[in-house]
MIDOSE-1310 file (N, C-alpha, C; in nm, 2 decimals, decimal comma, always signed):
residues 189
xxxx	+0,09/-0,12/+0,00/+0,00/+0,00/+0,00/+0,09/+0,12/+0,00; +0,07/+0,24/-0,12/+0,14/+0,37/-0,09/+0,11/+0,39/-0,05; +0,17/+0,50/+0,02/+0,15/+0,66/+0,12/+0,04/+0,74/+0,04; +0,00/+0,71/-0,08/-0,09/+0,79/-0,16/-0,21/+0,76/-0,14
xxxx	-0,22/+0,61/-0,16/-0,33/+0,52/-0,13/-0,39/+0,59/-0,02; -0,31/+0,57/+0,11/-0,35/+0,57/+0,24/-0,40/+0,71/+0,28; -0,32/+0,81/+0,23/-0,36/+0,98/+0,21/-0,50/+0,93/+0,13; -0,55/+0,89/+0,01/-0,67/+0,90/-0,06/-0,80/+0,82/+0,05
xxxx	-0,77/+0,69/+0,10/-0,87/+0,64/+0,17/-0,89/+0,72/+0,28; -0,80/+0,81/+0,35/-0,84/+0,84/+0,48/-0,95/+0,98/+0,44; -0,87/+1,08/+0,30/-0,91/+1,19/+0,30/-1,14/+1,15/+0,26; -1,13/+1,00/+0,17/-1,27/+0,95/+0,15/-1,33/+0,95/+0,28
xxxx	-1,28/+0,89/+0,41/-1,31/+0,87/+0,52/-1,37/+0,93/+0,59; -1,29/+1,13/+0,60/-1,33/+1,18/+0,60/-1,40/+1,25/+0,58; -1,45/+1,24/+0,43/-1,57/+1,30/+0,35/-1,67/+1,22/+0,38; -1,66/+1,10/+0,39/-1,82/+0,98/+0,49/-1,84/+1,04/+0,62
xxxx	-1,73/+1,09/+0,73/-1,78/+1,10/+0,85/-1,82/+1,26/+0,82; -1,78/+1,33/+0,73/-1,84/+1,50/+0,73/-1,95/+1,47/+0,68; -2,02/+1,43/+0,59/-2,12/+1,42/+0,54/-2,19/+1,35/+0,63; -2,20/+1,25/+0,69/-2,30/+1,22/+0,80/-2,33/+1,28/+0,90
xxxx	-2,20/+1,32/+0,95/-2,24/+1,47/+1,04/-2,32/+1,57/+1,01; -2,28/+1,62/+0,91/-2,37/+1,76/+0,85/-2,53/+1,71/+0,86; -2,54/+1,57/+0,79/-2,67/+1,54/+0,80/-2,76/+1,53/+0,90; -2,64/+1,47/+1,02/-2,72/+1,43/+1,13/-2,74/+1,62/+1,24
xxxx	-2,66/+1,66/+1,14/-2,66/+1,84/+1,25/-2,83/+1,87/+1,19; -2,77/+1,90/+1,02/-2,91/+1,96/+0,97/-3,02/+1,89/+1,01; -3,07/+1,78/+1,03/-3,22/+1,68/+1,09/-3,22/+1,72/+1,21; -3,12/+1,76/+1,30/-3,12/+1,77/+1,43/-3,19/+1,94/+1,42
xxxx	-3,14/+2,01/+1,33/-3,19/+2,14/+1,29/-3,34/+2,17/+1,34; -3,38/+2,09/+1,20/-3,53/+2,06/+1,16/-3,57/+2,03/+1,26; -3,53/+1,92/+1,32/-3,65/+1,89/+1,45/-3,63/+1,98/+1,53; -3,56/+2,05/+1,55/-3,54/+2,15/+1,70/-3,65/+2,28/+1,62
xxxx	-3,62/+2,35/+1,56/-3,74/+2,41/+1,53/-3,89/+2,41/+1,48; -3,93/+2,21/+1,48/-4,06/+2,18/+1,48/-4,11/+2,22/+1,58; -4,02/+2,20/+1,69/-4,04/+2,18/+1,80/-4,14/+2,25/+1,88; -4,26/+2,21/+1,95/-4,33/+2,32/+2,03/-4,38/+2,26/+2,16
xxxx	-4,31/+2,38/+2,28/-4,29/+2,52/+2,23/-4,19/+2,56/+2,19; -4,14/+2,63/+2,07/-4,04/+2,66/+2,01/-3,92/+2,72/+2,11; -3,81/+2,60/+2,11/-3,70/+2,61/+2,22/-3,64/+2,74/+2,18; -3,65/+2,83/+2,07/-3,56/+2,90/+1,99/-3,59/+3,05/+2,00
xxxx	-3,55/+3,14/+2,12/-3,66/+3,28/+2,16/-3,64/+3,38/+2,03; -3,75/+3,44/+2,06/-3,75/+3,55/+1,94/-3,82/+3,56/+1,84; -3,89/+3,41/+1,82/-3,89/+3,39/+1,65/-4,05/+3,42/+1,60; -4,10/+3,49/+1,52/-4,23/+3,45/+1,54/-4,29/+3,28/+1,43
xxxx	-4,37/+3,28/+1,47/-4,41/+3,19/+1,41/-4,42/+3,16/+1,23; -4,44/+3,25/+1,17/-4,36/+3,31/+1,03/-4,25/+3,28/+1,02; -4,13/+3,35/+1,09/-3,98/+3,35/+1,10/-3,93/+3,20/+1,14; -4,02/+3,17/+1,21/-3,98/+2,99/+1,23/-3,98/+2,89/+1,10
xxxx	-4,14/+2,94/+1,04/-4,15/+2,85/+0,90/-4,04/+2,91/+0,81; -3,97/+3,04/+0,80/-3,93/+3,04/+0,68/-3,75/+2,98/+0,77; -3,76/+3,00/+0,90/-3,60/+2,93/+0,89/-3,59/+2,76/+0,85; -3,72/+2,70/+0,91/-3,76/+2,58/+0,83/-3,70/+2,54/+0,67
xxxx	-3,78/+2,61/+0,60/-3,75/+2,67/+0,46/-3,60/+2,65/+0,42; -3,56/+2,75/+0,50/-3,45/+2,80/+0,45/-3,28/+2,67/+0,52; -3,35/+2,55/+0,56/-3,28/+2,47/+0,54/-3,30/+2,35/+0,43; -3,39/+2,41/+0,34/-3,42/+2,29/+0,23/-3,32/+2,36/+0,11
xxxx	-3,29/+2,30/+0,02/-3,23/+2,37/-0,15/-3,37/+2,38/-0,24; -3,31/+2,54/-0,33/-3,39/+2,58/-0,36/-3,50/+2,45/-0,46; -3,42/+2,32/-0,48/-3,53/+2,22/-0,60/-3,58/+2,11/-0,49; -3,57/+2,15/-0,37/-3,61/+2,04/-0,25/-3,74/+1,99/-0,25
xxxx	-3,77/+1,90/-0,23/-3,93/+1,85/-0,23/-3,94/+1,78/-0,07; -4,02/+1,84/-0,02/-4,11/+1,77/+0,13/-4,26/+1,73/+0,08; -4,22/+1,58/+0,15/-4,40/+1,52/+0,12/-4,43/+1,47/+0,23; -4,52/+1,44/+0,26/-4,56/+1,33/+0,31/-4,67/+1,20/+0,21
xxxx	-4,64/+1,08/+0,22/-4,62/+0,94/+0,15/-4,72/+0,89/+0,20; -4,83/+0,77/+0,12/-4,94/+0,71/+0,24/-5,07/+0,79/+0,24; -5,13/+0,70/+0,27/-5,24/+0,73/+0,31/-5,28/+0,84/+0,38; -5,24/+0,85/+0,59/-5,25/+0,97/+0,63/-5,17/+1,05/+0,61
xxxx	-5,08/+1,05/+0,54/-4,98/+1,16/+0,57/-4,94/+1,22/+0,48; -5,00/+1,12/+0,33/-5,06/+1,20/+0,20/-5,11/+1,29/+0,24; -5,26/+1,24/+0,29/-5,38/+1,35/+0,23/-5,33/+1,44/+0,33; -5,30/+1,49/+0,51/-5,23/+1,55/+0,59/-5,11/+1,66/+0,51
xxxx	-5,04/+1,61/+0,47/-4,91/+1,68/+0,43/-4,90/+1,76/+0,31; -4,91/+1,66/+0,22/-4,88/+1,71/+0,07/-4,77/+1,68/+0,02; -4,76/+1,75/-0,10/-4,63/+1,76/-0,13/-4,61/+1,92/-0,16; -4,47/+1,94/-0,13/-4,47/+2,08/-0,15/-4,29/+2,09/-0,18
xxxx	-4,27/+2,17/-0,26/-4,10/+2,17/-0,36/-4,03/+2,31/-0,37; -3,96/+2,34/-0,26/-3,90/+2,45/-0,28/-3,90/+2,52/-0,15; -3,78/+2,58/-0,09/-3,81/+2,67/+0,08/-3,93/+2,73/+0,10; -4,00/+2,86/-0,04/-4,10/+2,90/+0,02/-4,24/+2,81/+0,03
xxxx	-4,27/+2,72/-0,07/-4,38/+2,67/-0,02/-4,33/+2,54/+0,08; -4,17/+2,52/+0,11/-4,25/+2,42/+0,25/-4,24/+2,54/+0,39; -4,22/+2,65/+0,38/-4,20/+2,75/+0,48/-4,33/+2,74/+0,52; -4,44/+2,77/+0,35/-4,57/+2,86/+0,39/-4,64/+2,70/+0,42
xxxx	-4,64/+2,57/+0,42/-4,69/+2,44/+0,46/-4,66/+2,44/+0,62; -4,56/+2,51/+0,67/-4,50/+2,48/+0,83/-4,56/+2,59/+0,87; -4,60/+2,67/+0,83/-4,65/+2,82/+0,90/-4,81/+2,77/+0,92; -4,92/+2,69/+0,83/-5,01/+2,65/+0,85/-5,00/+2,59/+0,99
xxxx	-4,88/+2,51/+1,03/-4,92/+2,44/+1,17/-4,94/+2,51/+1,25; -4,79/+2,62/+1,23/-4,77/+2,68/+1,37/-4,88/+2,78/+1,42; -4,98/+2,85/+1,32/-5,06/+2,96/+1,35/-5,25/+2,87/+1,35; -5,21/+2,75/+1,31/-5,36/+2,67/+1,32/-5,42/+2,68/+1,45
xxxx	-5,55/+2,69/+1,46/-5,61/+2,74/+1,60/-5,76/+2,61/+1,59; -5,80/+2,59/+1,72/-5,93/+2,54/+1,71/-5,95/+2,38/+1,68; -5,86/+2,31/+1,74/-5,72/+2,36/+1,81/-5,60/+2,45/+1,82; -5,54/+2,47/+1,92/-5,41/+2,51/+1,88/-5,33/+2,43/+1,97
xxxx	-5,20/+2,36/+1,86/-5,10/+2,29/+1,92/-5,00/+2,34/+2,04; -5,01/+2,31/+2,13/-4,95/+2,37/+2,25/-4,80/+2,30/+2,31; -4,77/+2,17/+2,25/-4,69/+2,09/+2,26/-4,64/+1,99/+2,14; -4,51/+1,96/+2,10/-4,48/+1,85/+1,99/-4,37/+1,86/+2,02
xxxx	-4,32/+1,73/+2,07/-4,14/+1,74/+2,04/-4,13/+1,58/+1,97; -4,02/+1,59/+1,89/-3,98/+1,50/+1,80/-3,85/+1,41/+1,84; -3,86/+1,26/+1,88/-3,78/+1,21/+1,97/-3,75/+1,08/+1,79; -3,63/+1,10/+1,77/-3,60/+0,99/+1,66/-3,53/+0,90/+1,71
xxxx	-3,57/+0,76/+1,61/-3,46/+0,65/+1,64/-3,43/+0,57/+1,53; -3,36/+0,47/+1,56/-3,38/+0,33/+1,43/-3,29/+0,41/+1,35; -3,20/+0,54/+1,36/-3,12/+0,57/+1,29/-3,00/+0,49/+1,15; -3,03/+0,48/+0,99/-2,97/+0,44/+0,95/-2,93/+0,59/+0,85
xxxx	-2,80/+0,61/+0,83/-2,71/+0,72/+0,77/-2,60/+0,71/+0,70; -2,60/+0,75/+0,60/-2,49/+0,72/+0,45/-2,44/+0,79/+0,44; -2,32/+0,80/+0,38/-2,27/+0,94/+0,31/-2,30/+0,83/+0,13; -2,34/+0,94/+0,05/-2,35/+0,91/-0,12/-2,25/+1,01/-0,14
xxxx	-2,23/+0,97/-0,30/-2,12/+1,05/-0,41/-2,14/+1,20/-0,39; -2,27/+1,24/-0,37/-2,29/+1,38/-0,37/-2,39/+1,43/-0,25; -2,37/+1,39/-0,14/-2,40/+1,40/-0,01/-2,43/+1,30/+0,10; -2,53/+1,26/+0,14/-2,58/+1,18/+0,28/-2,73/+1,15/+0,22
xxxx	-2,78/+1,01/+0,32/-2,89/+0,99/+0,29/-2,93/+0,91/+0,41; -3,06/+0,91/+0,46/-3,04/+0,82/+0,62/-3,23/+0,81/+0,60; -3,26/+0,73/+0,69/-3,39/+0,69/+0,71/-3,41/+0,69/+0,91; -3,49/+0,74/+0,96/-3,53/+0,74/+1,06/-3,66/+0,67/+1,13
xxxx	-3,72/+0,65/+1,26/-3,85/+0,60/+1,33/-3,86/+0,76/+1,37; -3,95/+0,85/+1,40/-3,95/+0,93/+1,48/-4,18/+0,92/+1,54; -4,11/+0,93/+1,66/-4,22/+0,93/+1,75/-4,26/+1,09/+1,77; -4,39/+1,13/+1,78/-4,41/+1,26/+1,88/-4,51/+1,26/+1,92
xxxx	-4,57/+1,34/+2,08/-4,67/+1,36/+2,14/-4,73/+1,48/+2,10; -4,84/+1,48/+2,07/-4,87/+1,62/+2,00/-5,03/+1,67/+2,11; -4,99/+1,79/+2,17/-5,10/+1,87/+2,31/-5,15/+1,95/+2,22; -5,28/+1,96/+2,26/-5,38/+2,10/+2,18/-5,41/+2,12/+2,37
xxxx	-5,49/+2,28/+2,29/-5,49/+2,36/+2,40/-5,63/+2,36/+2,45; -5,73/+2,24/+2,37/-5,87/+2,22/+2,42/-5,85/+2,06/+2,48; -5,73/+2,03/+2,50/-5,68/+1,97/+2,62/-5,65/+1,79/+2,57; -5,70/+1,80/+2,42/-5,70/+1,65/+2,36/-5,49/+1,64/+2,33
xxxx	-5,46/+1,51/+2,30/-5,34/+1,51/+2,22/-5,36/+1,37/+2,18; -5,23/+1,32/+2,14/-5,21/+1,21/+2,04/-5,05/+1,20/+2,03; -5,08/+1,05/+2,02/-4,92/+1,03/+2,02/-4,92/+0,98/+1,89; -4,78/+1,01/+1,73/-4,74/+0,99/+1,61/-4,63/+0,93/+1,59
xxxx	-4,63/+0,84/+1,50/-4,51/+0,76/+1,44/-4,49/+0,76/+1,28; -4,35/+0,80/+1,27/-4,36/+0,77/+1,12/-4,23/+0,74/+1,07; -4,21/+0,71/+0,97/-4,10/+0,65/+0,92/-4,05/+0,80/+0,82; -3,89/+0,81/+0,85/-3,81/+0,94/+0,74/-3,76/+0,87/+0,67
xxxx	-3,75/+0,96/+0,52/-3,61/+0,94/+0,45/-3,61/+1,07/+0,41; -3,48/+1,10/+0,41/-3,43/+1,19/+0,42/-3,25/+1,25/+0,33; -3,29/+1,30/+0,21/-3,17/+1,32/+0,12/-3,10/+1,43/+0,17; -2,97/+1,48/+0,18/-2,90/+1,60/+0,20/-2,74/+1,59/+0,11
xxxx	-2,72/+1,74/+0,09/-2,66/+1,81/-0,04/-2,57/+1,93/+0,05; -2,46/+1,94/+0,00/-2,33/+2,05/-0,03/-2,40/+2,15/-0,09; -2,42/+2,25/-0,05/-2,44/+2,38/-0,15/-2,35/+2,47/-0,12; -2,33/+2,58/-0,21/-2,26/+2,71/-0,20/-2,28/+2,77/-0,02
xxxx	-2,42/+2,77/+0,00/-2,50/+2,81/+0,16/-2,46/+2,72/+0,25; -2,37/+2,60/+0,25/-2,37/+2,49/+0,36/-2,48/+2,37/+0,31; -2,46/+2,29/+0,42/-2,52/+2,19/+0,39/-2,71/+2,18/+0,37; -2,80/+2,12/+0,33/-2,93/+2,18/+0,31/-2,97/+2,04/+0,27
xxxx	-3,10/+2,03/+0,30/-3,18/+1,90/+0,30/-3,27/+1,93/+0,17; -3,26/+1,80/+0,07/-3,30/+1,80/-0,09/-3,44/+1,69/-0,11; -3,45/+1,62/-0,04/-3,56/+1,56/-0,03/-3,59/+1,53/+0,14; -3,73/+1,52/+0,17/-3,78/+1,48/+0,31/-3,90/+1,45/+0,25
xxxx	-3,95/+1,30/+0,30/-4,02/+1,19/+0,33/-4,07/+1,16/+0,47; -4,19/+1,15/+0,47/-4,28/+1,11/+0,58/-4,39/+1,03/+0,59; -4,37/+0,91/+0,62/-4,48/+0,81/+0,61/-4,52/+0,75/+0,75; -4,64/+0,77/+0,73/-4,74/+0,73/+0,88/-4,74/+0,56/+0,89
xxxx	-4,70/+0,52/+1,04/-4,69/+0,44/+1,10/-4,80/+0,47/+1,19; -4,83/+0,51/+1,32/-4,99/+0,50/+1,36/-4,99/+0,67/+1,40; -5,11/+0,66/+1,45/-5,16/+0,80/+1,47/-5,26/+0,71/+1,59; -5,22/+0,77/+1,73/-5,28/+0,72/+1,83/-5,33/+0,77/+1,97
xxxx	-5,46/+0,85/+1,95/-5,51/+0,93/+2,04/-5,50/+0,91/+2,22; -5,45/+1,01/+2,25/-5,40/+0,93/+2,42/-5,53/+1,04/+2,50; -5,59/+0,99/+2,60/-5,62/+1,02/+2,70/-5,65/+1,18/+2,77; -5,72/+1,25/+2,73/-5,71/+1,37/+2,80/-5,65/+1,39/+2,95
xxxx	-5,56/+1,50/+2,90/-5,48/+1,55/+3,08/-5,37/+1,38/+3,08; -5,34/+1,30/+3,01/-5,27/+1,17/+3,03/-5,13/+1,25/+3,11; -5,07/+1,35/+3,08/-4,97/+1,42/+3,12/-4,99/+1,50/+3,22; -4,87/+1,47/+3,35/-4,89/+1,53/+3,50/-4,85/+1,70/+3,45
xxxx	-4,76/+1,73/+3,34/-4,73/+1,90/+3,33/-4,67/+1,84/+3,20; -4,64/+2,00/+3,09/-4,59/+2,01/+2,99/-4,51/+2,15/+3,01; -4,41/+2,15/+2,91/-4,36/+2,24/+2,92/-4,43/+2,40/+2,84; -4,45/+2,49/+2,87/-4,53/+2,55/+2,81/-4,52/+2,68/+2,77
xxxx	-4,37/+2,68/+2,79/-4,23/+2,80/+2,74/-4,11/+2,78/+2,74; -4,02/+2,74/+2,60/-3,93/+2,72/+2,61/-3,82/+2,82/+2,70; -3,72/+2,81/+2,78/-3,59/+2,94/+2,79/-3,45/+2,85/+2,78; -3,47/+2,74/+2,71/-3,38/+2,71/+2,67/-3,25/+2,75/+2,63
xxxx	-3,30/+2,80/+2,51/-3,18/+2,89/+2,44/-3,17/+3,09/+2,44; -3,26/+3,12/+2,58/-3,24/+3,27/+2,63/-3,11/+3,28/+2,66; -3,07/+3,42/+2,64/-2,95/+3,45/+2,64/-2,84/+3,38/+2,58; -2,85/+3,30/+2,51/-2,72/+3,24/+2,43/-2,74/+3,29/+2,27
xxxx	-2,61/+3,32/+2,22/-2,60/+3,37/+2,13/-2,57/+3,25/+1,98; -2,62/+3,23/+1,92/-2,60/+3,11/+1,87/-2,52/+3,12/+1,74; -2,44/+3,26/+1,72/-2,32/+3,26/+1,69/-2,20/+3,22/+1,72; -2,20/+3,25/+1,87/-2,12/+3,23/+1,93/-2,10/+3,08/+2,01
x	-2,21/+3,03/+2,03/-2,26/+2,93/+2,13/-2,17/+2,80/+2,06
């Protein structure tokens, strides 16, 4: 084996562990600002959907696959229409969502020739504020891409595994203001 060899496999290496990383930072992105109540101060609920957005590339497609999560989701291709698809949740009333956090698992993550690709389980409990919720499962896939802007998610996939109504008040408290991330600067942080 050259010295050249071993320079070329390690520098691949490193382009598999960057690229998984990036991927697993940006999904970690995404779910942190699904999140409600939004851990992230300052933002309004607009400003949330378009930071949303604005981690997809501009030829991105978000759907949801299936049955419920067809007719639920849609398909929508491009930052501003999945901005203005995420801005429907956040301002929806009658109910209004008071709680959702997004707990993933079953993690499987790639690096490809021209980015990352990974498939996830993610569960969430989702609170309305006329006191019903529900707990969701669904299966990701999930494509991500190198751009000029950093790394940016080029396809997202959402397919319903159950949808399963829990118990009014089932929960002893909820969190019902993030201050998470008050006072940290997340340039600096």
């Amino acid at each position: 084996m050259t010295t050249m060899t071993t320079v070329e496999q390690l520098a691949e290496e490193v382009r598999q562990l960057r690229a998984e990383s990036e991927a697993r930072r940006l999904l970690g992105r995404y779910m942190f600002l699904c999140d409600s109540p939004l851990p992230e101060p300052g933002l309004t609920q607009q400003e949330r959907a378009r930071e949303i957005g604005a981690l997809f590339t501009a030829d991105a497609v978000w759907e949801g696959v299936g049955g419920t999560h067809g007719a639920q989701f849609g398909r929508h291709i491009g930052p501003d229409a999945i901005a203005t698809h995420m801005t429907g949740f956040y301002t929806a009333t009658n109910p209004r969502q008071i709680f959702n956090t997004h707990y993933l698992c079953a993690e499987q993550l790639w690096a490809t020739a021209d980015g990352a690709e990974g498939q996830w389980v993610q569960f969430q409990p989702w609170i309305y504020d006329d006191g019903s919720s529900l707990l969701r499962s669904s299966r990701l896939h999930v494509r991500f891409r190198p751009t000029a802007d950093g790394w940016r998610i080029t396809r997202y996939r959402t397919e319903n595994l159950f949808v399963a109504p829990l118990p009014d008040g089932w929960w002893k408290s909820h969190l019902r203001e993030s201050t998470l991330m008050s006072g940290i600067d997340r340039a600096t942080a």
